[in-house]
C-alpha positions in Angstrom: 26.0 72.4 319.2 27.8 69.8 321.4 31.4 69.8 322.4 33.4 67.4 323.4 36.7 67.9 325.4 38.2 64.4 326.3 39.0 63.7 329.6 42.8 62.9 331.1 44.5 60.2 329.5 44.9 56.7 331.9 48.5 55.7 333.4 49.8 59.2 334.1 50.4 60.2 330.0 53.0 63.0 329.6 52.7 65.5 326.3 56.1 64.7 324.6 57.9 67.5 322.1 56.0 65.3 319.2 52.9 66.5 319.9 53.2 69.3 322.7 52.9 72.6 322.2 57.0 73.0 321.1 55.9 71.3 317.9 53.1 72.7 316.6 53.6 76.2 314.1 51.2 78.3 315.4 51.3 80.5 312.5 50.6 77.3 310.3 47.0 77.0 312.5 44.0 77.0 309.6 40.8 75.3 309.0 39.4 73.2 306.2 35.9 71.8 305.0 35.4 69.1 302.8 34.3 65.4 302.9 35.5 62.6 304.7 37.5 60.0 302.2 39.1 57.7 304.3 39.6 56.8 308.0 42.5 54.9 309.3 41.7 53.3 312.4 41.7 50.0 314.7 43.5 47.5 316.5 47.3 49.1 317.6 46.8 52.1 315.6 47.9 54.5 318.5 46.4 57.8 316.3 44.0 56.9 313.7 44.2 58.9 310.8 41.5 60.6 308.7 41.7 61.3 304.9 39.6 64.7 304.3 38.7 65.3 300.6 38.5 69.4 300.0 37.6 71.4 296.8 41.3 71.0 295.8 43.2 68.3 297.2 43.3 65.5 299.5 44.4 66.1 303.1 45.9 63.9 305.9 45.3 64.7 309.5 46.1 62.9 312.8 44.1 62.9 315.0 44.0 61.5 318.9 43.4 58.0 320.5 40.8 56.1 319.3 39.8 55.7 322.5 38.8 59.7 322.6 36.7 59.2 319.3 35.0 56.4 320.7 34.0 57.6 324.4 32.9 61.0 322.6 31.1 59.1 320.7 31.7 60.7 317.9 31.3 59.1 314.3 33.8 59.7 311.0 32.1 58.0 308.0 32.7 58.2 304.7 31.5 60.6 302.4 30.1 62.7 305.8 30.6 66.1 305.3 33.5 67.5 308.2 35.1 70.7 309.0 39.0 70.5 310.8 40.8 72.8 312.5 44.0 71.7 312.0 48.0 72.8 312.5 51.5 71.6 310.9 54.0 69.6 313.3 57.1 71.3 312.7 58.8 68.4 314.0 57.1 66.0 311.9 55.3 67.7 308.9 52.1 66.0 309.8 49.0 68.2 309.9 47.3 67.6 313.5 43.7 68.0 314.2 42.8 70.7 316.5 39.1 69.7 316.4 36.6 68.2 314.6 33.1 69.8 313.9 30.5 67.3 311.9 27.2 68.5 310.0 26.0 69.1 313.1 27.8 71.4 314.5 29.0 69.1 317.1 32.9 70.1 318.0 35.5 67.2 319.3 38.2 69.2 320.4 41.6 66.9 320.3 44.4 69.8 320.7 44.7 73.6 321.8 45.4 76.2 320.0 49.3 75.3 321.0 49.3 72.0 320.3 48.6 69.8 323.2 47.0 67.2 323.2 43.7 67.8 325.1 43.2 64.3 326.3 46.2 64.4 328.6 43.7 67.2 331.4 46.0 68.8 333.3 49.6 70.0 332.9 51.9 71.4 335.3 52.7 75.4 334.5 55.3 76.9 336.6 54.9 74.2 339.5 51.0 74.5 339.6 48.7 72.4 337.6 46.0 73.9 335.3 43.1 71.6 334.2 41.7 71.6 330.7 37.8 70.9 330.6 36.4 67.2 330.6 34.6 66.1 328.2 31.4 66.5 327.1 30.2 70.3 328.3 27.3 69.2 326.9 25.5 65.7 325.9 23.1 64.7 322.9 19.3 65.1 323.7 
């Protein structure tokens, strides 16, 4: 199993109540199999979207950049089998991916457990700042 923990976001990117940890319900934190039915992404789409069709209904979760999909490298295609750990934004009503975890077991994480986005690295705690992991902890063989 490979995961995948994007690295710190270019031009000094700050988590904003939208997506930071003040947004997300934790108690609303699930997860959710089913098959891929639509991606929306591409040119000045800041967070692509992704279309997951379950036994019961059809789901719509946010996920991160594109750019953190891409340098992951990790592909969403149609009719691919995907499993999402996702949240509510209580702010918003949009589910949010957590992570991402493909046929193969191979994990993209996009958010903590709170919320924040994981492709921002560090944050600043109490005056101190506290790095997240870089992506990949481990690559393909």
């Amino acid at each position: 199993m490979n995961v995948a923990h994007p690295g710190p976001a270019g031009g000094g990117a700050v988590a904003g109540p939208r997506y930071g940890s003040g947004c997300l319900d934790p108690s609303s934190v699930a997860t959710v199999s089913g098959a891929i039915e639509s991606v929306n992404a591409g040119a000045r789409i800041q967070h692509p979207t992704l279309v997951l069709k379950t036994s019961s209904r059809l789901m719509s979760f946010k996920l991160g950049p594109e750019r953190i999909l891409l340098a992951a490298d990790f592909e969403l295609k149609v009719a691919e089998p995907l499993t999402v750990r996702y949240g509510v934004a209580a702010c918003t009503g949009d589910y949010l991916a957590l992570t991402l975890t493909d046929a193969a077991g191979n994990v993209l994480v996009l958010r903590t457990e709170d919320g924040r986005p994981a492709w921002l690295g560090a944050r600043r705690k109490q005056g101190r700042a506290t790095a997240y992991p870089c992506f990949p902890t481990a690559w393909p063989e």
